[in-house]
KOLLUM-163105 format. One record per residue (C-alpha): residue number from 1; x, z, y; chain. Coordinates in nm, 2 decimals. Layout:
BEGIN
 pos      x      z      y unit
 NUM      X      Z      Y    A
...
***
This chain:
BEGIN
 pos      x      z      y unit
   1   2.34   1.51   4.87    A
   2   2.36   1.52   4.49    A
   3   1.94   1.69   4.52    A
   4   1.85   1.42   4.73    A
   5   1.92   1.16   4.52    A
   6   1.80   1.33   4.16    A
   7   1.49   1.45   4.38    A
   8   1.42   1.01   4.50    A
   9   1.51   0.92   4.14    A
  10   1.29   1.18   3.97    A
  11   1.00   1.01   4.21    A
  12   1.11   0.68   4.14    A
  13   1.04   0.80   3.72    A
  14   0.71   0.96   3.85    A
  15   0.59   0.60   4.00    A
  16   0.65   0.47   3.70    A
  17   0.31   0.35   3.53    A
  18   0.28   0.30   3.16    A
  19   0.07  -0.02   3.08    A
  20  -0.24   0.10   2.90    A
  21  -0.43  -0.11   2.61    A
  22  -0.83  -0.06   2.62    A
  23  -0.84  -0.32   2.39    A
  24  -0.72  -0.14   2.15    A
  25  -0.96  -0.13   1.81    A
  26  -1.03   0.20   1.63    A
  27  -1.28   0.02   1.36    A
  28  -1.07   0.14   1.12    A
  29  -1.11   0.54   1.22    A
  30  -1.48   0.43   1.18    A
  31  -1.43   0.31   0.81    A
  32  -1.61   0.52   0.55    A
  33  -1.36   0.57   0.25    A
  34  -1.58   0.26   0.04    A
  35  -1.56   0.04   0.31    A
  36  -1.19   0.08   0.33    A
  37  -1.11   0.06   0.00    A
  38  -1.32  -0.27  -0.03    A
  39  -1.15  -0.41   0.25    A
  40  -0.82  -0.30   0.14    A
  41  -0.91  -0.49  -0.22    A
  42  -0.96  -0.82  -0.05    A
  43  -0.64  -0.81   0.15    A
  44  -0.46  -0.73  -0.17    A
  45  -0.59  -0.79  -0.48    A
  46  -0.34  -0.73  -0.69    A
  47  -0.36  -0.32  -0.62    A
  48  -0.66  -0.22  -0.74    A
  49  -0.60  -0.42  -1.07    A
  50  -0.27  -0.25  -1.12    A
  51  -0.42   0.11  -1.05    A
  52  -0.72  -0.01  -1.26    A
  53  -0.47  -0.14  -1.58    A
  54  -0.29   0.15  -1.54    A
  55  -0.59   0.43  -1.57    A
  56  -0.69   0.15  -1.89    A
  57  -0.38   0.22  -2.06    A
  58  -0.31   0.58  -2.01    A
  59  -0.70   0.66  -2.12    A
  60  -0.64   0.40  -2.42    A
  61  -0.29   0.56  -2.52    A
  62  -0.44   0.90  -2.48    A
  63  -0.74   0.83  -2.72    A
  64  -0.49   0.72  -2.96    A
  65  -0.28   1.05  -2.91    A
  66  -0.49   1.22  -3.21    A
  67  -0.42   0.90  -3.50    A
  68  -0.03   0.84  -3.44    A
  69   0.07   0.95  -3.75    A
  70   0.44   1.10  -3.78    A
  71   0.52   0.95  -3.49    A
  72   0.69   1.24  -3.26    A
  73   0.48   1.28  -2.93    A
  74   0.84   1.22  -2.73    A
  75   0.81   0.89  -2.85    A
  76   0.45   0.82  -2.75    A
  77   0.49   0.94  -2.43    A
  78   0.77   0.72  -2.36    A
  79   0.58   0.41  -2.53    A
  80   0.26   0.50  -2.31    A
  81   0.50   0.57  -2.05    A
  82   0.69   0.22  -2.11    A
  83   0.36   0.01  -2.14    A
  84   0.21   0.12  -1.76    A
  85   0.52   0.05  -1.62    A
  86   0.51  -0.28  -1.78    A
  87   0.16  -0.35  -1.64    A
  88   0.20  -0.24  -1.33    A
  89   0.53  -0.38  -1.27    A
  90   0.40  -0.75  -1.39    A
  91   0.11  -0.70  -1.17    A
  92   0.32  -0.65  -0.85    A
  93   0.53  -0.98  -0.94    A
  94   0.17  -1.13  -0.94    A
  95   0.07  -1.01  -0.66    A
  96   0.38  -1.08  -0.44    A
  97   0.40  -1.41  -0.60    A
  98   0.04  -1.47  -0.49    A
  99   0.10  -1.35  -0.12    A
 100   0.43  -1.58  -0.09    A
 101   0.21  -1.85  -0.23    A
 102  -0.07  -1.81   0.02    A
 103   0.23  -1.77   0.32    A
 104   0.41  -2.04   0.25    A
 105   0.21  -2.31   0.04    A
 106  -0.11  -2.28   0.10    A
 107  -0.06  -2.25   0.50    A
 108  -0.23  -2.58   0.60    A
 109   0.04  -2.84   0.76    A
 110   0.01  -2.83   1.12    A
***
């Protein structure tokens, strides 16, 4: 009795259809890594000028590696350290302050 019954409920699972999307979109599997990365820019700003004043400090405090003076490296390290963390840090406030602005302000009133 108990085979009969797990036999009809193991056909019941097998009748069991899962919906199927062909509408799905794969443009973004068909994205070359430009493309993407342009896209990607105009949805969010804020990144690639974060990644950008990031690469701009590190390259700037780098060139100035070879005229600090007596200043121990430990200590310019941590400044260069402490300045791209600063940048990038302000630049996400921007940005998430420019996204909540666009949600909820700049929606027009229905």
């Amino acid at each position: 009795m108990k085979e009969g019954n797990r036999e009809s409920k193991l056909s019941e699972d097998s009748s069991i259809t899962l919906s199927s999307d062909t509408d799905v979109s794969l443009s973004s599997y068909d994205e070359d890594q430009g493309s993407k990365l342009i896209r990607k820019a105009r949805e969010a700003p804020f990144v690639p000028t974060g990644m950008a004043g990031f690469a701009t400090i590190v390259a700037y405090r780098l060139y100035k590696l070879k005229s600090r003076g007596n200043t121990k490296m430990s200590v310019h390290l941590i400044h260069m350290r402490v300045a791209t963390q600063g940048f990038v840090v302000g630049t996400m406030t921007l940005g998430m302050g420019y996204s909540m602005y666009r949600e909820f302000w700049a929606k027009p009133k229905p």
